[in-house]
N, C-alpha and C positions, 0 to 999 in steps of 0.2 A: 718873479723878480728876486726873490732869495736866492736861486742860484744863480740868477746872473748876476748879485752882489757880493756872494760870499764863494765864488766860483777857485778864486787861489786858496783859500781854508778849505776846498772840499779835496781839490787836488792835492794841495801839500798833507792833509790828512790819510788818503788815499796813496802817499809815497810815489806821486807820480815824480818824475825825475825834474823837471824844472814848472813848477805852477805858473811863471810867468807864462813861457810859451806857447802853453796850454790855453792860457787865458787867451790868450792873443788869437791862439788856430778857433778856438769857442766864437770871438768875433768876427771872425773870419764865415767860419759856418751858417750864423745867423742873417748875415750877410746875404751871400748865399742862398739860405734857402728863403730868403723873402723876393728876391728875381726870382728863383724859378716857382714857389707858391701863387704868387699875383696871378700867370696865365692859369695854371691848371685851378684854381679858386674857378673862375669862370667855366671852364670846361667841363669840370665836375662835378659843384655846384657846392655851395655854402657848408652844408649839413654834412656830407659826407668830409669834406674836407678838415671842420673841425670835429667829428668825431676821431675821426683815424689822429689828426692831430693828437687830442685828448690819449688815446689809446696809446699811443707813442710816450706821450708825457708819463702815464701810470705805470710804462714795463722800467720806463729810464729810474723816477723813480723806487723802484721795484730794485733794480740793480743799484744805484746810491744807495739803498738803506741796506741790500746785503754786504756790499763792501765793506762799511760804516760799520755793522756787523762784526762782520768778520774782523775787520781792524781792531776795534776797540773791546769788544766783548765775548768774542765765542774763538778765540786764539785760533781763525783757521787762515789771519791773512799772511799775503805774501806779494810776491811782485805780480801776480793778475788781478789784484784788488785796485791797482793802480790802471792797466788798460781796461778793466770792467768800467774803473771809476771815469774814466775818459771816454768812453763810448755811451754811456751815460750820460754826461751832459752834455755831447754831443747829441745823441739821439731827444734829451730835454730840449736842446735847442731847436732842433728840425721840426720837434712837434709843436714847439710854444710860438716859433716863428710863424709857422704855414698854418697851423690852426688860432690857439684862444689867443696870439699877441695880436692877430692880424683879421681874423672875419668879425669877432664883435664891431668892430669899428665902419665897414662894412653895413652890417645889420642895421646898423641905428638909424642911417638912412634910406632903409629897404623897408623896416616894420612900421614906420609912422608916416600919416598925412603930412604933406606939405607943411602946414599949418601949425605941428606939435614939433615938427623937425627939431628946431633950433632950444626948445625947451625942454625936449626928452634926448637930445645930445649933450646939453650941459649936465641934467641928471646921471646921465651915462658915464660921460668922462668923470664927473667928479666921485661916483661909484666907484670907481674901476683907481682911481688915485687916493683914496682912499682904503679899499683893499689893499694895493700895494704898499700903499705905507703900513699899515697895519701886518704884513706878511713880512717887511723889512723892519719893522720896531720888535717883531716879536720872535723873530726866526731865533735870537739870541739867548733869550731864554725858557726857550721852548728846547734849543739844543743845548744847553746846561740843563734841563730839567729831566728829558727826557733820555739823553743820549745814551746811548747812539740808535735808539730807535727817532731819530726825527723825520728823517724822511719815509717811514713805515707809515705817519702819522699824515705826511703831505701827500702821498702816493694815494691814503682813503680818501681826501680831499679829492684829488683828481679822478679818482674813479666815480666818484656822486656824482661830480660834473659830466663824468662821460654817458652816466647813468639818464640824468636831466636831460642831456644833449637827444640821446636817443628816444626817450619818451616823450620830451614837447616839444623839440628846435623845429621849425617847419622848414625845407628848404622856402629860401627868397630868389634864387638868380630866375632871374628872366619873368619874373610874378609880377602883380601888380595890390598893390597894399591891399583891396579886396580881395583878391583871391587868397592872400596872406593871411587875410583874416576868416575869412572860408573854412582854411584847412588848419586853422588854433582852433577855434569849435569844434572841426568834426575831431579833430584828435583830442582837444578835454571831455567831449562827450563819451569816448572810447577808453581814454586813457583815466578820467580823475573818478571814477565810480570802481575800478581796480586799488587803483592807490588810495582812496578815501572810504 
């Protein structure tokens, strides 16, 4: 959510030639990639979709925090800092879109009985808007504190998650919450005697 809030300070930072327009094609793409995300989600299935998501989010910001970089502190930018800097939150949006903006929401009614449904999705959402606030109240001064390493710092962020993702996300398409729950066992049984 920080970049799609602070999306014209990253551009006009970045010297891309109009942030407004930019901002605009940014909504445009997210747009976009959530028609074509929706079928392939299914086809594909949950897990892989938001890894690859994830993985997309960590290169993008990977390129944000080099430009940023480059811009502010290692004097090597120049006018590709600005289309790096655009492809970049373009490629943040195809992954935030198609993956972590759009399968959690998904999941919540994939992982629970009927019966917790409606109590472990208000848990959820209010999670997850709560993060968000918390990543938009602090983006601020985390990139005053830090800069212009800040997205060096969201980019590790994203890769724990992609980490997470691949060690316990179970796929859910086409499952049934027992079998859901089958294969969280077999895989903390595999998985949390490594990690612990």
């Amino acid at each position: 959510n920080a970049v799609l809030s602070y999306t014209p300070y990253i551009f006009a930072e970045a010297n891309v030639g109009s942030p407004v327009i930019a901002t605009i094609a940014t909504g445009s793409v997210n747009v976009l990639t959530a028609i074509v995300a929706a079928p392939l989600t299914d086809k594909l299935g949950r897990r892989f979709i938001m890894w690859l998501g994830l993985l997309l989010m960590t290169v993008a910001y990977c390129g944000l925090a080099v430009t940023q970089s480059c811009t502010a502190a290692w004097s090597c930018g120049g006018e590709w800092t600005g289309h790096v800097a655009m492809a970049s939150v373009f490629l943040f949006i195809i992954g935030f879109a198609g993956g972590a903006g759009s399968i959690p929401w998904l999941m919540v009614g994939e992982l629970f009985v009927v019966e917790a449904r409606g109590k472990a999705s208000s848990i959820c959402v209010g999670v997850n808007w709560i993060c968000s606030l918390i990543s938009l109240l602090t983006y601020d001064t985390i990139q005053k504190s830090i800069h212009p390493y800040t997205f060096f710092l969201y980019m590790m962020i994203v890769l724990i998650s992609f980490l997470f993702v691949v060690l316990f996300m179970p796929e859910t398409r086409l499952k049934s919450v027992e079998q859901i729950r089958d294969d969280l066992r077999a895989q903390a049984s595999k998985v949390l005697p490594f990690v612990f």
